[in-house]
DSSP file (Angstrom, degrees, kcal/mol; ACC not computed):
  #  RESIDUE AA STRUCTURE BP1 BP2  ACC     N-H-->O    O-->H-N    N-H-->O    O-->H-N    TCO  KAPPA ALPHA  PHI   PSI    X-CA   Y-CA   Z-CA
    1    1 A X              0   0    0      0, 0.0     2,-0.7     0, 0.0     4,-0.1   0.000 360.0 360.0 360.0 131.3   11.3    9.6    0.3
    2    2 A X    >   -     0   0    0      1,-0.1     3,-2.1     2,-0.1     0, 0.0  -0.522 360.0-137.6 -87.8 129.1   12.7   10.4   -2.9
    3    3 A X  T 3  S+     0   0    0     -2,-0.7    -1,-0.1     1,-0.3     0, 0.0   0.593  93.3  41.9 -50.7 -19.1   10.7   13.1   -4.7
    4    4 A X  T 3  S+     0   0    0      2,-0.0     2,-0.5    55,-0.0    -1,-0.3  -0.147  94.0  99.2-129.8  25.3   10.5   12.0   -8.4
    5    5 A X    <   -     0   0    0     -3,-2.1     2,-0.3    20,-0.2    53,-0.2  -0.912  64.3-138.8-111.0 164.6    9.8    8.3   -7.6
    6    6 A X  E     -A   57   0A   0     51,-2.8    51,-2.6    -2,-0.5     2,-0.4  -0.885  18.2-145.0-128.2 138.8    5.9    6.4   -7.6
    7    7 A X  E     -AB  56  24A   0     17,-1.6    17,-2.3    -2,-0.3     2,-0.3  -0.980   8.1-153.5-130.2 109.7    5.1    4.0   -4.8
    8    8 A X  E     -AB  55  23A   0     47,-2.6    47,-2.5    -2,-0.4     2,-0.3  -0.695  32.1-177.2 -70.7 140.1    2.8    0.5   -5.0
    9    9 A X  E     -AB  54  22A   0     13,-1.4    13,-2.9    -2,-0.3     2,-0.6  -0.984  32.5-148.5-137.2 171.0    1.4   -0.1   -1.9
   10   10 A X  E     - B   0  21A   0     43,-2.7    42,-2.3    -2,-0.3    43,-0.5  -0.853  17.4-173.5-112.4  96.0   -0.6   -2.4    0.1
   11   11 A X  E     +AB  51  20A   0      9,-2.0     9,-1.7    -2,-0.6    40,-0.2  -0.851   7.7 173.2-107.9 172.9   -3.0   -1.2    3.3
   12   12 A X  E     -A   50   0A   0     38,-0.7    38,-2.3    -2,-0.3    37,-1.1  -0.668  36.7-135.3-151.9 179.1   -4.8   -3.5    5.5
   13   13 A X  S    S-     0   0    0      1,-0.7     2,-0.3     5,-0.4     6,-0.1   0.513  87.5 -21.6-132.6  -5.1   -6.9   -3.0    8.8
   14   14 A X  S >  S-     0   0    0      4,-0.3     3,-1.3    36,-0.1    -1,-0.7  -0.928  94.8 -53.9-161.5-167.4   -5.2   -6.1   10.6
   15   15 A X  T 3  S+     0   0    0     -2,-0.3    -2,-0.1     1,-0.3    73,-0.1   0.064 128.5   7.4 -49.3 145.9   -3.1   -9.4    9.7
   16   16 A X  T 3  S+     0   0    0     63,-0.1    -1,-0.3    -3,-0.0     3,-0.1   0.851 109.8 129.1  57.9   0.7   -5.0  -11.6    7.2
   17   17 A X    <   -     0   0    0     -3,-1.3    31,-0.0     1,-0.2    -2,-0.0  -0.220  68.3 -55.4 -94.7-178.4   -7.6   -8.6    7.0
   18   18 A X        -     0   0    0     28,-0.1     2,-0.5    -2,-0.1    -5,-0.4  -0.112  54.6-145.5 -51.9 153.1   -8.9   -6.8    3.7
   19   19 A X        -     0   0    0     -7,-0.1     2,-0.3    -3,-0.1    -7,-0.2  -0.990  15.9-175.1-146.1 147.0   -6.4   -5.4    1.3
   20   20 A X  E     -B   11   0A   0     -9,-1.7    -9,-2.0    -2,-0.5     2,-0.3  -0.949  10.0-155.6-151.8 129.4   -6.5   -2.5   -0.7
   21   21 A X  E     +B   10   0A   0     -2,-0.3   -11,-0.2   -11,-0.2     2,-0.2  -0.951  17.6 163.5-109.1 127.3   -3.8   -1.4   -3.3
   22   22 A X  E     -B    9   0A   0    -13,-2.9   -13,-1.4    -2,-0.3     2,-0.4  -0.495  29.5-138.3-131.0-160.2   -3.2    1.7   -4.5
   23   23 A X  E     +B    8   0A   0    -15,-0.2     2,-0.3    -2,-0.2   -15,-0.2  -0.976  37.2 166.8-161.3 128.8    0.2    3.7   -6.8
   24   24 A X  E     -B    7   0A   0    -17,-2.3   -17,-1.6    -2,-0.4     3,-0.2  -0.983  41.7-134.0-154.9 145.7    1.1    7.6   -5.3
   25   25 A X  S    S+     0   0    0     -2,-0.3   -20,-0.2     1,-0.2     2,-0.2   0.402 100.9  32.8 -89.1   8.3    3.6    9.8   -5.7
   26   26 A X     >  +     0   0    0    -19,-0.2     4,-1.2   -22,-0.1    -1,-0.2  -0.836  59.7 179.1-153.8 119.3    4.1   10.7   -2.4
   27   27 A X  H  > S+     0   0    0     -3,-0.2     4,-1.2    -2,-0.2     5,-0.2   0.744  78.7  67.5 -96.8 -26.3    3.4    7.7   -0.3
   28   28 A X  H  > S+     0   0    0      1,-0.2     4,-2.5     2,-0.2    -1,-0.1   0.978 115.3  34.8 -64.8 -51.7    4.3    9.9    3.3
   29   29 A X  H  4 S+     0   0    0      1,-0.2     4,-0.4     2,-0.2    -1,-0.2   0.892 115.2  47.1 -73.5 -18.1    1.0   12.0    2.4
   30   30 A X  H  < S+     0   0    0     -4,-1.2    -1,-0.2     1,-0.2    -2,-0.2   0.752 112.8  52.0-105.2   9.9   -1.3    9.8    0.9
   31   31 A X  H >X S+     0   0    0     -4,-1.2     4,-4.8    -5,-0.2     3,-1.1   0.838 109.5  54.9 -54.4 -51.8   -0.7    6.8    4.0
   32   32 A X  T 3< S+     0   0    0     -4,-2.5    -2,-0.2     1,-0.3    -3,-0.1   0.475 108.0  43.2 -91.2   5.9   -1.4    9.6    6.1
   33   33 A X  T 34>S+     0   0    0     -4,-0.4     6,-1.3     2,-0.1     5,-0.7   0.010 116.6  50.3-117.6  28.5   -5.0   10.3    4.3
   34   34 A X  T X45S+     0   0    0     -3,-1.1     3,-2.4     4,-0.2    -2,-0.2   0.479 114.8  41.0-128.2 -77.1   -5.6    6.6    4.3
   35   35 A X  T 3<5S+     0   0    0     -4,-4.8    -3,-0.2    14,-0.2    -2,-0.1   0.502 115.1  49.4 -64.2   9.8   -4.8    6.2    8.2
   36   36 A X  T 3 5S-     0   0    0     -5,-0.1    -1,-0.2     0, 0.0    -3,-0.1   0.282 111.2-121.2-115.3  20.8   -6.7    9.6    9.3
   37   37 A X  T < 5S+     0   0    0     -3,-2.4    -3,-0.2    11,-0.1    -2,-0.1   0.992  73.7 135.6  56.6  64.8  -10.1    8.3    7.0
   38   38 A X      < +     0   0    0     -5,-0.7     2,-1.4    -4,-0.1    -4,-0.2   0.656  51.0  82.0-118.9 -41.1   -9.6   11.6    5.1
   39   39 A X  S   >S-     0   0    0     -6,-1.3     5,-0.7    -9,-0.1    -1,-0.1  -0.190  75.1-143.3 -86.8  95.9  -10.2    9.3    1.9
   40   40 A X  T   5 +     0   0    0     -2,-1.4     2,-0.3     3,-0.1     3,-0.1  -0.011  60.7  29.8 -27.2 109.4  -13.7    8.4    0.9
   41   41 A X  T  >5S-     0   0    0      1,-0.4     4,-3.9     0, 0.0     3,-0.1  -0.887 109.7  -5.8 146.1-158.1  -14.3    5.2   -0.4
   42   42 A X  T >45S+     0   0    0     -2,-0.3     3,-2.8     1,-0.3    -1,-0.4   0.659 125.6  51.0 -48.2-108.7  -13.0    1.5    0.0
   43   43 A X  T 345S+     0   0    0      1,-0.3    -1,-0.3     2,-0.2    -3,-0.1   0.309 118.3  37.8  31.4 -88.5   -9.9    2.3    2.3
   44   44 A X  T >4<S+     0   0    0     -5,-0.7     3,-2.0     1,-0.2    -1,-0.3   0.844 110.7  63.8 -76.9 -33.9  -12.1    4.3    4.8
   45   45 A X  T << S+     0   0    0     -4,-3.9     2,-0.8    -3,-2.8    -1,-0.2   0.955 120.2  27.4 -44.0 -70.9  -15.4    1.7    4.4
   46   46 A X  T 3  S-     0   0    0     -4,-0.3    -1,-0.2    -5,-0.1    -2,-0.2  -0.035 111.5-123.6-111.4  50.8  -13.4   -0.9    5.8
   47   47 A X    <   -     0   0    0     -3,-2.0     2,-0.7    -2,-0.8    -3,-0.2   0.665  37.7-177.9  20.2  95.4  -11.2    1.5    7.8
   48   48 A X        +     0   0    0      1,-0.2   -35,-0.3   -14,-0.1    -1,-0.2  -0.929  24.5 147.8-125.5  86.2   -7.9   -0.1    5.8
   49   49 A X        +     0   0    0    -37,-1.1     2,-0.8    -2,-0.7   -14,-0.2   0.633  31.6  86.6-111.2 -20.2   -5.5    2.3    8.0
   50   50 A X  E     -A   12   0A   0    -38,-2.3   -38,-0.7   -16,-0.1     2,-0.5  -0.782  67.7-143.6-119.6 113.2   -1.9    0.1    8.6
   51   51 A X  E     +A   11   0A   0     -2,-0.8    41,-1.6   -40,-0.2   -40,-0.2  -0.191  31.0 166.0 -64.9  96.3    0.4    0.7    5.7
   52   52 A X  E     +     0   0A   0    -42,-2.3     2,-0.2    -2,-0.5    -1,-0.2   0.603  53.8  19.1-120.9   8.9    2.2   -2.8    5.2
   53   53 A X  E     +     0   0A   0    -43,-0.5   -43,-2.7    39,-0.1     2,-0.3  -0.856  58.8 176.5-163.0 153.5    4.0   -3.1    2.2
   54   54 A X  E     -A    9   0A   0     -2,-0.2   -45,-0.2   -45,-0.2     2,-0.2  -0.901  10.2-158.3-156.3 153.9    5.3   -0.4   -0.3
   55   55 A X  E     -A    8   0A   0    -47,-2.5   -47,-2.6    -2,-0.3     2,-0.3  -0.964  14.1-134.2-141.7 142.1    7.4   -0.6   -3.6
   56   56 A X  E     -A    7   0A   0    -49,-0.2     2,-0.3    -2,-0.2   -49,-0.2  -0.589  23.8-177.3 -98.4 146.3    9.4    2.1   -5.3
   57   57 A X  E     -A    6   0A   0    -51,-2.6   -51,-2.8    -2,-0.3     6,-0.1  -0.967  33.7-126.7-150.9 147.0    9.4    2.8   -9.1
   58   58 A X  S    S-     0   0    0     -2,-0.3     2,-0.2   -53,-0.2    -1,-0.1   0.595  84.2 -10.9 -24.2 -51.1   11.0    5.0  -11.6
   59   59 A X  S  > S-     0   0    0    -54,-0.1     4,-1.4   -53,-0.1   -53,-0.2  -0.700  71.4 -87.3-169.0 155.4    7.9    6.5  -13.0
   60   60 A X  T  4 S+     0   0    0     -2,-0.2     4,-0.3     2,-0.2   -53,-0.0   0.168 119.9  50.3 -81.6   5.4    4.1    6.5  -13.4
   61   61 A X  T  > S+     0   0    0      2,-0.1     4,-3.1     3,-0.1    -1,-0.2   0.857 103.9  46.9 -52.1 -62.3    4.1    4.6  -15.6
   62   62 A X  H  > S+     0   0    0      2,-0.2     4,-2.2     3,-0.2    -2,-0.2   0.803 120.2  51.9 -25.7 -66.8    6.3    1.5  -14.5
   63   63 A X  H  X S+     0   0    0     -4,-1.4     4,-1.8     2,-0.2    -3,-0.2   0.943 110.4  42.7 -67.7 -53.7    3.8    2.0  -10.8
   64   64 A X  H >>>S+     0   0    0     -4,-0.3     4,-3.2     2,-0.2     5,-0.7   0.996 112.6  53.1 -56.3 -58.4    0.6    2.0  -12.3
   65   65 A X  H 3X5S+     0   0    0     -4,-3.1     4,-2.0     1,-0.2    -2,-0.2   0.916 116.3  44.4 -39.7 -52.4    1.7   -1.2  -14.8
   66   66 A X  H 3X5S+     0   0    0     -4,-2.2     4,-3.0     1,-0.2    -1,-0.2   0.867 108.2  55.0 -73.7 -25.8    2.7   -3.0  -11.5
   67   67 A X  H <X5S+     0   0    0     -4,-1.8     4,-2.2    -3,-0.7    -1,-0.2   0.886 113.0  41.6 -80.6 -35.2   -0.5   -2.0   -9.3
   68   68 A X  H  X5S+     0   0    0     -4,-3.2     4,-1.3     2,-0.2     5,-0.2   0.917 115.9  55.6 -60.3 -29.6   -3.3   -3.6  -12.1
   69   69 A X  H ><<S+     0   0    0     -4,-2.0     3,-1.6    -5,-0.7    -2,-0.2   0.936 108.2  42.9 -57.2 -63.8   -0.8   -6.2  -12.3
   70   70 A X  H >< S+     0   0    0     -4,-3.0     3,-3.8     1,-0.2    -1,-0.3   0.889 106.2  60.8 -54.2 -47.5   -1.0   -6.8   -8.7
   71   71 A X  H 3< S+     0   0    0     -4,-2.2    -1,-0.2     1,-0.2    -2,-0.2   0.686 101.2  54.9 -62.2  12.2   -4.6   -6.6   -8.4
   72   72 A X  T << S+     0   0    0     -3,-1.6     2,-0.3    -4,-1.3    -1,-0.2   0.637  85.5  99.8 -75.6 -16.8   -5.1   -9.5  -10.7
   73   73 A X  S <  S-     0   0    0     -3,-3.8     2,-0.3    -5,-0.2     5,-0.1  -0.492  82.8-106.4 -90.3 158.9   -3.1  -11.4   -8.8
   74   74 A X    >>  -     0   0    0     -2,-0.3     3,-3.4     2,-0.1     4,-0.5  -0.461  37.6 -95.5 -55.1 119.8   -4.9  -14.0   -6.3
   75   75 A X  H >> S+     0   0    0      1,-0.4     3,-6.7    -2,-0.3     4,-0.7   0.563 121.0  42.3  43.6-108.1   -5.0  -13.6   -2.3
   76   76 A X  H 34 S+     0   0    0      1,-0.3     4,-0.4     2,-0.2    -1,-0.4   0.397 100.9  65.8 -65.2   0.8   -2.4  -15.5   -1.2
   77   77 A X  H <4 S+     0   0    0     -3,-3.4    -1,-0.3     2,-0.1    -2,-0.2   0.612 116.7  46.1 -82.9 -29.6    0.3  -14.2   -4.2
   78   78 A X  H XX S+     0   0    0     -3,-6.7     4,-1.3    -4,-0.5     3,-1.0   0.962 106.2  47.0 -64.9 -67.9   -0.5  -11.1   -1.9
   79   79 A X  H 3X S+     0   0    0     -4,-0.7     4,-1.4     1,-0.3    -2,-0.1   0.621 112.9  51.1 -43.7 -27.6   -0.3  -12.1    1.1
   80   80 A X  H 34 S+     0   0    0     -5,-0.4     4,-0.4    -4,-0.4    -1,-0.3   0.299 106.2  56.6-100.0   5.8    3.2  -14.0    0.4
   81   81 A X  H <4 S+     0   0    0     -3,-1.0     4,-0.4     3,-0.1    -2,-0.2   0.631 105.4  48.6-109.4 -14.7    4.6  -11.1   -1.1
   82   82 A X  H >< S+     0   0    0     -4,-1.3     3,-2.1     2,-0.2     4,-0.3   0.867 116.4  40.8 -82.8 -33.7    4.0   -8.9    2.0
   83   83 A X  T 3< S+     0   0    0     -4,-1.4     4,-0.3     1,-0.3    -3,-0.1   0.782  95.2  79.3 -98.7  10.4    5.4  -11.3    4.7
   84   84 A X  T 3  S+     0   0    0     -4,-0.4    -1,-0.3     2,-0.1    -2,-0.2   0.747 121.0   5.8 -30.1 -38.8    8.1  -12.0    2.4
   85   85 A X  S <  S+     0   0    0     -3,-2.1    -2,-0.1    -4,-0.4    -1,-0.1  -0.187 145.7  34.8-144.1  38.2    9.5   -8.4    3.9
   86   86 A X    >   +     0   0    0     -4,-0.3     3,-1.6     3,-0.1    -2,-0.1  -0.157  65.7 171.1-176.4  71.8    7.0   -7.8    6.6
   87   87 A X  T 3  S+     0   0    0     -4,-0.3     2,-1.5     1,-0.3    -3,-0.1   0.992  82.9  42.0 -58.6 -60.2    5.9  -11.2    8.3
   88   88 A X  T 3  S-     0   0    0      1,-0.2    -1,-0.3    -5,-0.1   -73,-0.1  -0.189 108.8-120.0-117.5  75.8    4.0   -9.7   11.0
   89   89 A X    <   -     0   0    0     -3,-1.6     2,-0.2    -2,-1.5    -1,-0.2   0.602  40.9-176.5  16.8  51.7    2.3   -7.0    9.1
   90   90 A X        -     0   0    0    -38,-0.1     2,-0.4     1,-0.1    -1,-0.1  -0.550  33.6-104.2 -59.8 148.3    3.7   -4.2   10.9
   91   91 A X    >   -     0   0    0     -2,-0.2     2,-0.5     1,-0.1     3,-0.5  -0.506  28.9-167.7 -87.5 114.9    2.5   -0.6   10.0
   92   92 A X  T 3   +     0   0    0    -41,-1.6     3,-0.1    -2,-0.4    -1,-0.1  -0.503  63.8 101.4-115.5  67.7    5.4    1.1    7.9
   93   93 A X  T 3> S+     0   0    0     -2,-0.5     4,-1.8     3,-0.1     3,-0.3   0.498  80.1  51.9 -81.4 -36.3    3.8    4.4    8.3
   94   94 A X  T <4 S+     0   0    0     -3,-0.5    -2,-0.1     1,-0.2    -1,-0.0  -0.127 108.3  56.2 -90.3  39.4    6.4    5.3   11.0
   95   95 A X  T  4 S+     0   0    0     -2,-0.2    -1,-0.2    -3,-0.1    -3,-0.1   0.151 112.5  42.4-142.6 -14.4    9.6    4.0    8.3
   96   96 A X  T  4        0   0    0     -3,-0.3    -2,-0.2     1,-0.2   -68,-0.1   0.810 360.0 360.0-122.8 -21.7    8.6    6.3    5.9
   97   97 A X     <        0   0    0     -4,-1.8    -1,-0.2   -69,-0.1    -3,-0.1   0.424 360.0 360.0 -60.9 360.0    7.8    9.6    7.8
């Protein structure tokens, strides 16, 4: 994982399940506080643990602008942009460790 880059991601708790988007700057650590319920709040309510899509960006800037973006966008603009490069929502925890 390259140190000075910021990471969109998407977690879920199975296929078609809830989806929760978030922007970090280390994506290795803050996956691994999302799948061990170390993080209070939406994520751990509906135990959102398998990491299934991520995007790199330049900056923190650049990552935050694209994570409101995506949560504006409707459901299924979500849902087609994860099996666009993960069809069966495999957990890419173990891709990025």
């Amino acid at each position: 994982m390259d140190e000075k880059a910021y990471y969109v991601y998407i977690m879920t708790n199975k296929k078609d399940g809830t989806l929760y988007i978030g922007v970090s700057n280390d994506l290795t650590r803050r996956a691994y506080e999302h799948k061990s319920g170390l993080v209070d709040g939406f994520t751990k309510k509906y135990h959102l643990r398998h990491l299934v899509y991520y995007e790199v960006h330049g900056g923190p800037v650049e990552a935050i602008l694209r994570e409101k973006q995506m949560k504006k966008w409707y459901r299924r603009w979500k849902i087609e942009l994860i099996e666009k490069i993960n069809p069966e929502w495999k957990d890419l925890y173990s891709e990025i460790v």
